[in-house]
C-alpha positions as CSV (number, residue, x, y, z in Angstrom):
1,X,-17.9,-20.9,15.9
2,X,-18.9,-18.3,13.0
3,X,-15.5,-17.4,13.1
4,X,-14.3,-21.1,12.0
5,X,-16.2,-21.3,9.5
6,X,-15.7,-18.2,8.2
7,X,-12.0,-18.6,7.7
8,X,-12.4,-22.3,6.2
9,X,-15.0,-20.6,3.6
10,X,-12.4,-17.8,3.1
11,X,-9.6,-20.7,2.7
12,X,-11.2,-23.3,0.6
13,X,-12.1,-20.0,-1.6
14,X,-8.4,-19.3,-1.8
15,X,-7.4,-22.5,-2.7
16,X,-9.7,-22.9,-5.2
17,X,-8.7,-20.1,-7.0
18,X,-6.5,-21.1,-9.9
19,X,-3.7,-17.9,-9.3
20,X,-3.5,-18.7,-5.9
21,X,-3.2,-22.6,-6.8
22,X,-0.7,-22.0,-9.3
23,X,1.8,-21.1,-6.2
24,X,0.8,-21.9,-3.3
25,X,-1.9,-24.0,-0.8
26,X,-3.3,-21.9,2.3
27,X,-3.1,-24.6,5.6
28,X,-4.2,-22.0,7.9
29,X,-6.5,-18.6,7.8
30,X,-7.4,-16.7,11.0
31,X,-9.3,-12.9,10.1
32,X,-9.9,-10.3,12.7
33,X,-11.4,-7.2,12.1
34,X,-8.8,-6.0,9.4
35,X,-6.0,-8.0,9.8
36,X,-4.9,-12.0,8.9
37,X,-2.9,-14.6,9.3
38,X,-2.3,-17.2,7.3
39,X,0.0,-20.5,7.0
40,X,0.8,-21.6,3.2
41,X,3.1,-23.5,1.3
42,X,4.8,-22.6,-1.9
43,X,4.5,-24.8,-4.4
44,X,8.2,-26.3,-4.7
45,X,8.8,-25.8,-0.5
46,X,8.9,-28.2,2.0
47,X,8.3,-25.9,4.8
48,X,5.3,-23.6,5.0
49,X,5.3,-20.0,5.8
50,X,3.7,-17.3,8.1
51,X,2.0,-14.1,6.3
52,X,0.5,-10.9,8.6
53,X,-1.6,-8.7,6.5
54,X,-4.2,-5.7,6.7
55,X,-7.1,-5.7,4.7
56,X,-9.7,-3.6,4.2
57,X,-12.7,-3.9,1.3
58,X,-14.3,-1.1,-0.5
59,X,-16.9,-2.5,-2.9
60,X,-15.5,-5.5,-4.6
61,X,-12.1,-4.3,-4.3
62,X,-9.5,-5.8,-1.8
63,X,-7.1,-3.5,-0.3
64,X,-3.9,-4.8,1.4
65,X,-1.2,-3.5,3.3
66,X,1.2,-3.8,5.5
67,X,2.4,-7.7,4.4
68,X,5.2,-9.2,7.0
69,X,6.3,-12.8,6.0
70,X,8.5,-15.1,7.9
71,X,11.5,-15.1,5.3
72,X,12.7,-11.5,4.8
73,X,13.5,-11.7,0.8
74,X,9.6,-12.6,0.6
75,X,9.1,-9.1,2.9
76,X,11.2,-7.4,1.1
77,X,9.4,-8.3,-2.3
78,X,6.0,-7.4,-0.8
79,X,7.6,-4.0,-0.2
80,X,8.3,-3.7,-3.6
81,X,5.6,-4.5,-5.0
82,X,3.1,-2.5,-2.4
83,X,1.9,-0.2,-5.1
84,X,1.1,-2.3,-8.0
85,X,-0.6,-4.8,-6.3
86,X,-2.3,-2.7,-2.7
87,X,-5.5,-2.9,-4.4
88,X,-7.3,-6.3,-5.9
89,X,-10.0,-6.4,-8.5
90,X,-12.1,-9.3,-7.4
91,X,-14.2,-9.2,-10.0
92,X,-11.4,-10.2,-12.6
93,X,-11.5,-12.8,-10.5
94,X,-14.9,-15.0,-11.1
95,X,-17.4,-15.5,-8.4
96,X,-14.7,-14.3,-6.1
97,X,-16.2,-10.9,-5.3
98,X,-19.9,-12.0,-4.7
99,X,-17.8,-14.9,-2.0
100,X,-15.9,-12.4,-0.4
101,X,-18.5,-10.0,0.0
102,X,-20.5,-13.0,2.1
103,X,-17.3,-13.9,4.2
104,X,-15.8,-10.4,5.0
């Protein structure tokens, strides 16, 4: 039951984000112990996707790895991109940290 609502708090905190809303809307979030899942649609798309992460947090910094998606080009991007964006600020980000750090 915790687990529920931990993972609607953790999406309606995505979705309210305005970066996040900008591209995309998270259907579905499921967390355990390091790792997620999610469902979302791209703004523009008719069909959503699946995303596998890891996660990990150290203070109020987000750490991500090892991003799988269900279409290969958006894979291959996160493969690219690994280094700039494996570790996530949240305080740029508003109340986001103080949330997270509540959630995780």
């Amino acid at each position: 039951m915790l687990d529920t609502i931990r993972n609607q708090g953790i999406k309606y905190m995505l979705n309210s984000n305005t970066a996040v809303n900008k591209i995309a809307q998270i259907l579905d979030i499921s967390l355990k112990k390091g790792t997620a899942n999610l469902k979302i649609l791209l703004k523009g798309e008719n069909e959503p996707m699946h995303v596998s992460l890891n996660y990990a947090f150290e203070g109020k910094i987000l750490s991500v790895s090892n991003v799988k998606t269900d279409r290969e080009w958006l894979s291959a991007m996160a493969e690219l991109f690994k280094d700039r964006y494996s570790k996530i600020d949240l305080s740029k980000h508003g109340k986001l940290a103080d949330i997270a750090g509540y959630l995780f």
